[in-house]
C-alpha positions as CSV (number, residue, x, y, z in Angstrom):
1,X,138.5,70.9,68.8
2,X,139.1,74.3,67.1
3,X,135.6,74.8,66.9
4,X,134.8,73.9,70.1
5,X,137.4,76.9,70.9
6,X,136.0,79.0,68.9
7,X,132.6,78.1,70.2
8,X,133.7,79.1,73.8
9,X,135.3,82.5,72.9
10,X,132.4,83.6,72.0
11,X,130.4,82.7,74.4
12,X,132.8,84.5,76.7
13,X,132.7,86.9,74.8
14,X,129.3,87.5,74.9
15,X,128.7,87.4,78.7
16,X,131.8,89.6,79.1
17,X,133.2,91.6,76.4
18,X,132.3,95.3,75.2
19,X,129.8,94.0,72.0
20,X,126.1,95.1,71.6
21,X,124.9,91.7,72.8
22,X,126.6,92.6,76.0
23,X,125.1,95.9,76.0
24,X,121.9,94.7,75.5
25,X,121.6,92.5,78.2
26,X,124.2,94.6,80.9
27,X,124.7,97.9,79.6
28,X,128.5,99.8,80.4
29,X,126.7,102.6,82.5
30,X,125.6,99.6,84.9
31,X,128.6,98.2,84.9
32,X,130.1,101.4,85.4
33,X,127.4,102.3,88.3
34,X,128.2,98.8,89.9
35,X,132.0,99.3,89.9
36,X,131.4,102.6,91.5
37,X,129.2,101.1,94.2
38,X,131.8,98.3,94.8
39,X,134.7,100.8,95.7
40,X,132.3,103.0,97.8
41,X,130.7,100.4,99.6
42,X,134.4,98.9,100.3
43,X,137.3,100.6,100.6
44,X,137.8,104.3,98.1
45,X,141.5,103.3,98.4
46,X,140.9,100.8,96.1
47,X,141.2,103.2,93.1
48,X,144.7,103.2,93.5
49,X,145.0,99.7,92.2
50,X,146.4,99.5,88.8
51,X,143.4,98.2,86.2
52,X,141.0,97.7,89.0
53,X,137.6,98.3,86.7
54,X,139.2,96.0,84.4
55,X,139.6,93.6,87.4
56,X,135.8,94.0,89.0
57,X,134.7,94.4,85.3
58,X,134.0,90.2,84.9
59,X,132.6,89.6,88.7
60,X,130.3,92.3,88.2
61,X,129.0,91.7,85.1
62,X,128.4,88.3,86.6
63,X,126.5,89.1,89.6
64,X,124.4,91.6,87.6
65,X,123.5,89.0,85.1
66,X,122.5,86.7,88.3
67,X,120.7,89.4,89.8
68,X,118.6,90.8,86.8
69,X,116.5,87.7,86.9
70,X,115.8,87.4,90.8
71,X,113.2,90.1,91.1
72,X,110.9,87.2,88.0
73,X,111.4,84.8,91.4
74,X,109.3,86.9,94.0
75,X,105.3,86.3,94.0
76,X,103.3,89.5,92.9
77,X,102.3,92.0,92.4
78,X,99.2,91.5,95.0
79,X,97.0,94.5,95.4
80,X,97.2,95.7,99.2
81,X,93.9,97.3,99.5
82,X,90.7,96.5,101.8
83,X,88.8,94.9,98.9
84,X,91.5,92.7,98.5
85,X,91.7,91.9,102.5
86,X,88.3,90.5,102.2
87,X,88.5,88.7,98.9
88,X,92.3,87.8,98.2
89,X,93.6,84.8,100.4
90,X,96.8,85.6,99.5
91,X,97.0,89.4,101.1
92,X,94.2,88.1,104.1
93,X,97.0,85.7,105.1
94,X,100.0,88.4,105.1
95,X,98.2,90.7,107.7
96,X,96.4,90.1,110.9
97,X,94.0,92.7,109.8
98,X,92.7,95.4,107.3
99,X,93.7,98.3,109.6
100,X,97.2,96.6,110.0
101,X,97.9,96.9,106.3
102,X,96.8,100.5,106.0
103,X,98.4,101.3,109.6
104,X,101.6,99.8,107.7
105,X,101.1,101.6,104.3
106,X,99.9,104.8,105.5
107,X,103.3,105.3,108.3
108,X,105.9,103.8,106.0
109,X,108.2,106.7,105.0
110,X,109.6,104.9,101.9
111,X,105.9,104.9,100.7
112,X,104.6,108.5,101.8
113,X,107.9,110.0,100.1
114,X,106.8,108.3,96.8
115,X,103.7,109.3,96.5
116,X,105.1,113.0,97.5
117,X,106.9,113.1,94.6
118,X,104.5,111.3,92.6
119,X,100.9,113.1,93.2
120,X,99.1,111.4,90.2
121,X,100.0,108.0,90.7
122,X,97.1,106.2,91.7
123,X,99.1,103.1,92.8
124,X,102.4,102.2,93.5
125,X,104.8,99.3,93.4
126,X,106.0,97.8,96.3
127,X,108.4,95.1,97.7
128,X,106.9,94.1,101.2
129,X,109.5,92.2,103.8
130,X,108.2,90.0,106.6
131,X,109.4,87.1,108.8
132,X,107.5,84.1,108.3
133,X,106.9,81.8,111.5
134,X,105.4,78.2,111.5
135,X,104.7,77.0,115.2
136,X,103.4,73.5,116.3
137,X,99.9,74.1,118.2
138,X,96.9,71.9,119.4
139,X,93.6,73.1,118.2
140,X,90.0,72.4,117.4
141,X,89.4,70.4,113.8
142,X,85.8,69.4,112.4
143,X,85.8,65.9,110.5
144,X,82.7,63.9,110.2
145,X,80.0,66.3,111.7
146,X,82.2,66.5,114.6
147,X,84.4,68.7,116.5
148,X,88.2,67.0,117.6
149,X,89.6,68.9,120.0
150,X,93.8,69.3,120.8
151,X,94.8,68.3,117.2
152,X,98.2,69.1,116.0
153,X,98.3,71.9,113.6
154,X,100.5,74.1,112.2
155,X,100.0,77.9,112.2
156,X,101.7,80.3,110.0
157,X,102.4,83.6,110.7
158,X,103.4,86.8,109.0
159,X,105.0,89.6,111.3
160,X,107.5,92.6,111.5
161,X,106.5,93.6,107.6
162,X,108.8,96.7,106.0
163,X,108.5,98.0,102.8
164,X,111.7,98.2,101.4
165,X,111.5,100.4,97.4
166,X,108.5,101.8,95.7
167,X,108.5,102.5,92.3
168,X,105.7,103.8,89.7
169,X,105.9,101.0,87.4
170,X,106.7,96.9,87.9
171,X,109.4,97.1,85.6
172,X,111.0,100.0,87.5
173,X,110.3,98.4,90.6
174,X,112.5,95.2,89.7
175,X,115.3,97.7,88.5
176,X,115.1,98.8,92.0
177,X,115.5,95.3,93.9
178,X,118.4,94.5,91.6
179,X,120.4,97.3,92.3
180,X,119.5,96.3,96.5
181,X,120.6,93.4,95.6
182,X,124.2,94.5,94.2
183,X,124.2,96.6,97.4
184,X,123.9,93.9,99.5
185,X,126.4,91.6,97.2
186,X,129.0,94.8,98.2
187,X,128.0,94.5,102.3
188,X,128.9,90.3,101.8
189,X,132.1,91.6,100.4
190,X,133.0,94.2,102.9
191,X,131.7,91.3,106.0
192,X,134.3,88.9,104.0
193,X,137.1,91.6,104.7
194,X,136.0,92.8,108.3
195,X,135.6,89.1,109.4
196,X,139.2,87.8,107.5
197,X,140.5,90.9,109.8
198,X,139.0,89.9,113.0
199,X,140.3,86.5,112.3
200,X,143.6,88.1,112.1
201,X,143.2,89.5,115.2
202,X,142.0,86.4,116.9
203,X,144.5,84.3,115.8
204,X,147.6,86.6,116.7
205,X,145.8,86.6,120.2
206,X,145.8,82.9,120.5
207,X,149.2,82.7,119.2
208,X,150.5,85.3,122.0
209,X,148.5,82.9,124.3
210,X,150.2,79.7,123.1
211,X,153.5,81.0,123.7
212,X,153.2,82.2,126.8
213,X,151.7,79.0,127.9
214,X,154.8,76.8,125.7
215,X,157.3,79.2,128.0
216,X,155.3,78.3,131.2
217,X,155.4,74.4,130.5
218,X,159.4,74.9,129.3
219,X,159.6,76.9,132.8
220,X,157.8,73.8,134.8
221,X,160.2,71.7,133.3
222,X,163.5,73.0,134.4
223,X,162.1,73.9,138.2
224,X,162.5,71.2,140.9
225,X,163.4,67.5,139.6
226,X,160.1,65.7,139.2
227,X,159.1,62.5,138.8
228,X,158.9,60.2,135.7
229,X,155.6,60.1,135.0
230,X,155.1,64.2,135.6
231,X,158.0,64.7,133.2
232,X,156.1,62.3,130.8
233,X,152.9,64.6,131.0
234,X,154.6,67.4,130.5
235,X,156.3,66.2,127.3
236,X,153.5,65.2,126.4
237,X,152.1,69.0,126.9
238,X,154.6,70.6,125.6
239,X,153.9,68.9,122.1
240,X,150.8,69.1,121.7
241,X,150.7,73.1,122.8
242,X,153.6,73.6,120.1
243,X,151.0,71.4,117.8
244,X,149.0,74.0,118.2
245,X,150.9,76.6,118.3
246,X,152.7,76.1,114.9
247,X,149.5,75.3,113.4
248,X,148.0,78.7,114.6
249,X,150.9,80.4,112.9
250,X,150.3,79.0,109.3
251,X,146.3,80.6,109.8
252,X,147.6,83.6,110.6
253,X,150.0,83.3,107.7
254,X,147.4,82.8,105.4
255,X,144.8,85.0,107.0
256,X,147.8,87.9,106.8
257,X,148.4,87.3,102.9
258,X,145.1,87.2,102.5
259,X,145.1,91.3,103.0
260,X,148.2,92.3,102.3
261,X,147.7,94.4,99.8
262,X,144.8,96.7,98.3
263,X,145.0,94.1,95.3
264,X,144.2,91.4,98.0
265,X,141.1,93.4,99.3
266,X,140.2,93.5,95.5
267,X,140.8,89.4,95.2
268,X,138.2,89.2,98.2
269,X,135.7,90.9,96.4
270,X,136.4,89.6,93.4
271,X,135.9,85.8,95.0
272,X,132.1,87.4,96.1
273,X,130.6,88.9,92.9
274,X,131.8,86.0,91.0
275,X,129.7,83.5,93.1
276,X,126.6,85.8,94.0
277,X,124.5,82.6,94.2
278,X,126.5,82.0,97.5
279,X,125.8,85.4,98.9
280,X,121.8,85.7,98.0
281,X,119.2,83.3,97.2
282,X,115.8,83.8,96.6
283,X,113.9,80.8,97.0
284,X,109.8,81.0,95.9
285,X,107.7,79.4,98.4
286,X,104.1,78.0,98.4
287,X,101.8,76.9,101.3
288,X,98.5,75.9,101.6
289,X,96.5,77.9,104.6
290,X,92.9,78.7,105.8
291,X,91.6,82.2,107.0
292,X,92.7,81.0,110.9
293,X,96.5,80.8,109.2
294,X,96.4,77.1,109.8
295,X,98.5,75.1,107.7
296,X,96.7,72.6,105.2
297,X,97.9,69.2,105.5
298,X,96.9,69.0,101.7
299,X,97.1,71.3,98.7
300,X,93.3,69.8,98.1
301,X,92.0,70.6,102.2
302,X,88.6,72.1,101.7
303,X,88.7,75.9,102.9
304,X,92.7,76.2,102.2
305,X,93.8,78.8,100.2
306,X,97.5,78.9,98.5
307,X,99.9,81.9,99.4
308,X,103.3,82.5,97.8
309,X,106.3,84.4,99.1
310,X,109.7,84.1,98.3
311,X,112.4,83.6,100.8
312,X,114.9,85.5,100.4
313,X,118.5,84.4,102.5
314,X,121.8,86.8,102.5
315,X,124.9,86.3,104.3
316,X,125.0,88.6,106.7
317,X,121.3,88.2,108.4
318,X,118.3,86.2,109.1
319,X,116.2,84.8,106.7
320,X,113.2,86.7,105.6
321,X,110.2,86.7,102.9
322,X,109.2,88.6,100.0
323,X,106.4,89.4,97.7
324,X,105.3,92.3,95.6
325,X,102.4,94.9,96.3
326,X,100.6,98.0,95.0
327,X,99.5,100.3,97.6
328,X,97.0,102.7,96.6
329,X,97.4,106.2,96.8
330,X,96.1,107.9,100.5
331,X,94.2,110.6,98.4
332,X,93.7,109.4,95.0
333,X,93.3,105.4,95.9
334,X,91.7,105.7,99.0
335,X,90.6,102.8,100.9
336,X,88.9,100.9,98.2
């Protein structure tokens, strides 16, 4: 049993303490960098808690530790050039067209401010965004030597793509999506607080409601004699709207202590970095598709091609995919 003990505090000791095995794997000035972008993200105020880097210090390490391996999850890097439009599968799939993909490239800010500041890189790394939609049609299929017509099929579409960090190398390009990661791990947190507060709002408005509604049946009830089964109703009424009533109060009771203090705003963030898993996923994904974007019914369909993304799902918006990319330079790259 001791050893088992022993066993354990080191263990903990090694995902959370201050030794070089720590700092090889999370090093202080990230954690430091993370706290930082916890409180500003937040609430500054929170400063004023006693111990509170000591306090984020665990969560923190633990959602960095989550979120240093997602970036290995998403497919890529893919080149994004013209040569790979006509030859690749996987980029021919993502775009409805060559001129699409430079049109997107050549306009994106986040992309024409790196190669600004970056003249001689040839090529840069990119994360691309994109909603992925799969809609039932009825379409023409060949089998046999001849042509079926109004066959169900499924087509997949890519659409509303956005660049989100470009970086010079791959390595500094994951860097980059970890740390969007943590900042999107701080906006779950701050959408905890906001939406624990307009619950707190919500219920003290039904509460006012219930009241006023308790004094209107208690008013009913001492107005003009009525008859048995009326008073019966009413009882009956009365009950169930102080039911309600008194089990609107404990929520609010709860919802209230939830935020009573700056040390409870730090307990709600706390609860988020600890369970990152719960606030962002990224989920690799695979399907089988011809040059028409029609969905293969097998991985083995003759003129099917695979494509990979990774979905990527946070708790604050809609689902979306992701894969990786290298642009090439307008100038030095060209159109290739």
């Amino acid at each position: 049993m001791a050893a088992r003990s022993s066993r354990s505090k080191r263990l903990l000791r090694a995902l959370f303490g201050r030794s070089s095995r720590t700092k090889g794997r999370i090093s202080e000035e990230e954690i430091d960098r993370a706290i930082h972008m916890v409180i500003e993200g937040t609430d500054p105020r929170l400063r004023l808690v006693s111990g509170y880097k000591r306090k984020l210090r665990r969560p923190v390490i633990r959602s960095l530790l989550y979120l240093k391996r997602l970036p290995d999850r998403i497919p890529g890097p893919f080149e994004a050039s013209s040569a790979a439009f006509g030859s690749d599968p996987q980029i021919n799939a993502l775009f409805a067209s060559a001129d699409d993909m430079h049109e997107l490239f050549g306009a994106n800010q986040t992309v024409r401010d790196f190669f600004a500041q970056a003249p001689d890189c040839a090529v840069g790394f990119c994360s691309l965004g994109m909603y992925r939609e799969e809609k039932h049609i009825f379409g023409m299929e060949l089998e046999g030597g001849m042509v079926r017509k109004d066959v169900a099929q499924v087509a997949v579409n890519f659409s509303g793509h956005w660049v989100g960090v470009c970086a010079a190398s791959l390595e500094e390009l994951k860097q980059q999506l970890m740390w969007r990661g943590f900042h999107s791990l701080t906006a779950s947190a701050l959408a905890r607080i906001v939406g624990l507060k307009a619950k707190t709002t919500e219920l003290e408005r039904q509460r006012i409601l219930l009241k006023a509604k308790l004094r209107e049946i208690k008013a009913q009830a001492r107005g003009l004699e009525p008859v048995v089964d009326t008073n019966r109703a009413e009882a009956g009424d009365r009950a169930a709207v102080q039911h309600r009533l008194d089990e609107t109060e404990r929520q609010l009771g709860e919802a209230k202590a939830s935020l009573g203090t700056l040390d409870d705003y730090l307990r709600q963030i706390r609860q988020v970095l600890s369970h990152p898993s719960r606030y962002l996923k990224v989920k690799p994904r695979c399907v089988h598709i011809n040059r028409m974007g029609i969905k293969a019914r097998s991985a083995n369909e003759r003129g099917s091609a695979q494509v990979l993304t990774a979905q990527i799902s946070l708790s604050h918006q809609a689902p979306f995919d992701v894969v990786l990319v290298t642009p090439h330079h307008p100038k030095l790259g060209g159109r290739p």
